[in-house]
N, C-alpha and C positions, 0 to 999 in steps of 0.2 A: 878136616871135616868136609864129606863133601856135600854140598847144597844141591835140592834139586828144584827144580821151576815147573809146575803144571796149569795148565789149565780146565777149569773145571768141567769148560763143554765137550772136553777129552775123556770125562768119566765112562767107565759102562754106563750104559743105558738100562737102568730097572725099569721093570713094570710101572710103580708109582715117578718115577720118573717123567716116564715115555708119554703118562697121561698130564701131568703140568707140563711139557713141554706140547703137547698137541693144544689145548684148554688156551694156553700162551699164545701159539700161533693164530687160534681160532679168532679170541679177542683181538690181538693184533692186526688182522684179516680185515676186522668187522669195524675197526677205527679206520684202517687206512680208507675201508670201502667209503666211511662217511664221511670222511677229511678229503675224499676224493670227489667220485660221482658214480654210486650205485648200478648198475645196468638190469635189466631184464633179465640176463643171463645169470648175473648174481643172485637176485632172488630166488630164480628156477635152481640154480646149484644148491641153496642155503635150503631151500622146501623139499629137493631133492623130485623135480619133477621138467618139463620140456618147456619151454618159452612158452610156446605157443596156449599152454596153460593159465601160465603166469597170463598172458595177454588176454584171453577170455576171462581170468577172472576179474580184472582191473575193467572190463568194458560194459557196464552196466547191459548194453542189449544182447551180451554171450554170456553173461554170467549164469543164465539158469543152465547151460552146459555142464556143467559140472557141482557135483556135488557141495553141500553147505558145508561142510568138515573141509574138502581141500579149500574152501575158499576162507575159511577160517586159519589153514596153515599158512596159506600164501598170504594174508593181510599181516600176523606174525613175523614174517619175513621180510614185507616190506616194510613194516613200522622199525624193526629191529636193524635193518640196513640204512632206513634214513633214504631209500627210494622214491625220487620224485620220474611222474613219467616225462617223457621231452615230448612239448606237444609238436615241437617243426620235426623232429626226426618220425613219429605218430604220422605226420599229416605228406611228410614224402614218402612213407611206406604205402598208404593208404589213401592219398591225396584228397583225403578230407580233414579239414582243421575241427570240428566237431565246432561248430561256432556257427549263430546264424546272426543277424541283421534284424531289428526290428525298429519302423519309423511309426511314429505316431506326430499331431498337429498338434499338439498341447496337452502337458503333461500335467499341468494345472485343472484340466476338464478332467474332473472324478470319472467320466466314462473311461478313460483309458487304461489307468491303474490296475483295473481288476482285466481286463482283456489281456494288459501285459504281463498279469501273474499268470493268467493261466498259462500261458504262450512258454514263460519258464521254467515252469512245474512241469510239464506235458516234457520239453524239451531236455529239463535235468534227470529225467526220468530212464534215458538212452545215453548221458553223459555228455552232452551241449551246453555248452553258455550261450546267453543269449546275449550280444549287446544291441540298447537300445537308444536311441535317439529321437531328440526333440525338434522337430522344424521350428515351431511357433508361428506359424502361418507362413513359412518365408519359403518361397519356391526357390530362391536363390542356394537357401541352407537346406532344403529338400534333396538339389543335385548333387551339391558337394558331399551330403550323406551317401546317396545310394554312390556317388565316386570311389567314394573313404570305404564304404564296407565291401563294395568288390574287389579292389586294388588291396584288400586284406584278405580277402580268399577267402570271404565265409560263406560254408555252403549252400546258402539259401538264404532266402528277404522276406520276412511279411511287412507289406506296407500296407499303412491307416490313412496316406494321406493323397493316393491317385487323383488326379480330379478327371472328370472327363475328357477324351480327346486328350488323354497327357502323354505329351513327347516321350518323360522319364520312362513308362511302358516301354520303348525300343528301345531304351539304352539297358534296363534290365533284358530284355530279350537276345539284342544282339552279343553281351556279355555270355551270354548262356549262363547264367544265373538261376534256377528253380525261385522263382517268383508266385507267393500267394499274397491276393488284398484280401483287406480286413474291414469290415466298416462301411468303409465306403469302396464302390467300384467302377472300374476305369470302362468297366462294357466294354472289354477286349475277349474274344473268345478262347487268348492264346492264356490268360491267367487266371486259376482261378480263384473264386473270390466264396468269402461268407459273408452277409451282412444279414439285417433287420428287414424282413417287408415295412418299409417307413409309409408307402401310398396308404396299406391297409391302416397302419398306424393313427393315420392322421384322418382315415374316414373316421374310425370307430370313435375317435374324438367329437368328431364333427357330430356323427348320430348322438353322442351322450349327450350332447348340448342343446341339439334338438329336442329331445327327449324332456329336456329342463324347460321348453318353453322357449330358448333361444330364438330369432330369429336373424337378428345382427348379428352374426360373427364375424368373426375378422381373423388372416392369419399374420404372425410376425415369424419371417421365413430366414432362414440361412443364407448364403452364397447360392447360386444357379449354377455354379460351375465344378459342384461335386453333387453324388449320386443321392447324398444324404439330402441335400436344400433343395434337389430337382422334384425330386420324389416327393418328400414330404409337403411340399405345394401341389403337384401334379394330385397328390390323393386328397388334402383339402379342396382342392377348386373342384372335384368330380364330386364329390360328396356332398360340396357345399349346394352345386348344379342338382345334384341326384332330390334333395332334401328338398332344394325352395324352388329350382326352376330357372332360367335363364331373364327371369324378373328383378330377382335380388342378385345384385350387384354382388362380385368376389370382388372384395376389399384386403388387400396385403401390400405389408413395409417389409424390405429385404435387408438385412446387415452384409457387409461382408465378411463376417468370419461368426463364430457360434460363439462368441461369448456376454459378457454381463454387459461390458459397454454398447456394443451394438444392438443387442435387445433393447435398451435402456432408448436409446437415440432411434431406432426403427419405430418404438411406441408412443414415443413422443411426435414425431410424423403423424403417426396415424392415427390419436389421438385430437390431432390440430386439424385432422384434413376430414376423419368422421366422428367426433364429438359423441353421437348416439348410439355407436356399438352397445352391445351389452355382453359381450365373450371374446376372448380373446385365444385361440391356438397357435402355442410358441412351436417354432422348429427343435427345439431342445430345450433342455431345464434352464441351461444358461440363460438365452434369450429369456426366459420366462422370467428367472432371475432380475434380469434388465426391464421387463414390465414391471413388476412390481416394487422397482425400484420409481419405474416413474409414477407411476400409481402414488408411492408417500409424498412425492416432489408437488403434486398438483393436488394431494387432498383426495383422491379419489377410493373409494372402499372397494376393496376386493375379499370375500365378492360380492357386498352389498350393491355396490357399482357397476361390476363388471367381474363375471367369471374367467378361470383362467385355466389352461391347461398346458401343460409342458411336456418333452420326451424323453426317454429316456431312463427316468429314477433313478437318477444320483445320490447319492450317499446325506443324509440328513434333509434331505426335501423331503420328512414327516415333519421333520422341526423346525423349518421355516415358519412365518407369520403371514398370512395362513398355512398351514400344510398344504403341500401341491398336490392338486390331480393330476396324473401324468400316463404315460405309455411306458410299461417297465421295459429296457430293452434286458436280453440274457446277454449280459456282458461275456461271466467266463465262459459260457459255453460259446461263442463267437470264436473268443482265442483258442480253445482248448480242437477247435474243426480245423481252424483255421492252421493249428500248430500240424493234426495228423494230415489235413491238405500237401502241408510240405514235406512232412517225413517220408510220405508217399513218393512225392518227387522225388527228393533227393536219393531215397534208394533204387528210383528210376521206374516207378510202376507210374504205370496210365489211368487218369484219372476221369472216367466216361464220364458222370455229373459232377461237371465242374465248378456249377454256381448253386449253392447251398443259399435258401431264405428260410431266416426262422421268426416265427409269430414273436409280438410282444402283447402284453397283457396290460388292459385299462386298470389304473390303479386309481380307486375315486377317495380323496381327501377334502379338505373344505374349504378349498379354493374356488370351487366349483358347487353352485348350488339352484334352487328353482328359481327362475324368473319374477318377481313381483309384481 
């Protein structure tokens, strides 16, 4: 008898054959591609369209290039390949890592959180992360941030926490870094900056109090050595001169830094040293926080005792005891200028008005009331 030996991948090849052996190779294609590492090229071959496609549709700021239907094919493709993009081989094509820097002084001060949503949102909108960092007052951990985020190659910095005459200014400059401040500003011409007219700020305060009968006011100030605690005195003590006169004495305790404890210890000063104020104007909610912190310490009524007004409006200063009068600052819209300030840089346009000031609005609660 004689035996014969075949194998079966020796058969003719039929029609329905030829199509499970294609079907075969296809899924075996599409495992290796995933067991592997996907590329660009694979997508475009699998959408059946040119790289450079694939690559506008994955870039949020090219995407409106091309139609909603192929952007619908190509996300199919990459979901089904298991396509992740390389953001270092992205960032040496295009030598931008799509990534920016953002410093703030305290992540704990409810002012900042919504300045840094907007900063992200604005940012995720063109396909950026944003990473963010917290100094907490510490200039030491201020530099080694802006170190850490340039020596990562992200393409831009907004910083919250410049003080005047700040060194760090040169070292983002000489970096060539696209640098915008936020908040607070360094008064350098070469960055620019959004913040709060704070002077005006802190008149309109001053007039509401007058307005009440006031004539002791007094202010509890920030640091002198950023644009926010310069300012926001500079506009009380003009206000306070504008209203009473160079008769009545500008009475102000300074903290060094905008939070609860320093408000708290600044009013207690000032409280020891003019007893008969009857108003008090904080440089932020915080410090106001800290007055009325020492206000329950010593028995004092607010504002039976002493009116109060704070900056800023923070998040639940309605629902403090008493609710605060305050200066509302526009938080998002700070970040949200401050975010297209750098997108502008960073794609290399010229920014003729560089320093952007936006109004805040007196917000009056019943912290603040007439005189008796």
């Amino acid at each position: 008898m004689v035996q014969f030996a075949y194998n079966a991948g020796n058969l003719p090849t039929t029609p329905q054959r030829k199509t499970e052996m294609d079907r075969a190779k296809k899924t075996k294609t599409k495992a290796t591609l995933r067991n592997s590492r996907a590329t660009i090229i694979d997508v475009a071959e699998q959408a059946g369209v040119h790289w450079s496609t694939v690559s506008r549709a994955l870039n949020p700021a090219k995407r409106h290039l091309i139609s909603s239907e192929m952007i619908e094919r190509i996300s199919a493709c990459v979901e089904e390949l298991g396509y992740r993009q390389n953001a270092m081989a992205s960032a040496l094509r295009t030598q931008k890592t799509r990534t920016i820097g953002v410093i703030v002084s305290n992540l704990g001060d409810p002012i900042h959180p919504p300045i840094v949503r907007a900063i992200e949102d604005r940012f995720g909108e063109i396909g950026y992360v944003a990473f963010v960092g917290n100094t907490d007052n510490d200039s030491e951990r201020e530099a080694a941030l802006i170190d850490r985020f340039i020596s990562q190659g992200v393409d831009g910095l907004i910083v919250a926490t410049f003080k005047l005459k700040d060194p760090l200014v040169d070292k983002c400059l000489q970096a060539g870094v696209p640098t915008v401040a936020v908040f607070r500003d360094p008064e350098r011409p070469e960055i620019p900056s959004v913040r709060v007219d704070d002077a005006k700020a802190m008149a309109q305060a001053v007039r509401h109090l007058a307005a009440l009968g006031h004539r002791r006011i007094a202010h509890v100030g920030g640091p002198q050595n950023v644009s926010t605690g310069r300012n926001r005195y500079r506009g009380f003590r003009r206000a306070h001169l504008a209203a009473f006169g160079a008769g009545n004495a500008v009475l102000a305790t300074f903290g060094n830094a905008f939070t609860v404890d320093d408000g708290r210890t600044a009013c207690d000063q000032l409280l020891d040293q003019h007893p008969t104020i009857t108003a008090i104007v904080a440089g932020n909610d915080m410090l106001a926080i800290g007055c009325l912190s020492a206000f329950h310490q010593r028995g004092v009524a607010c504002p039976g005792d002493i009116s109060l007004i704070g900056m800023n409006d923070m998040l639940f200063m309605d629902a403090v005891n008493p609710p605060l009068t305050t200066m509302r600052t526009p938080s998002r819209e700070l970040g949200l200028q401050a975010a297209n300030f750098l997108i502008d840089l960073i794609d290399g346009k010229t920014i003729e008005k560089g320093k952007r000031v936006l109004p805040s609005d007196l917000i009056v609660r019943s912290s603040s009331r007439t005189i008796g």
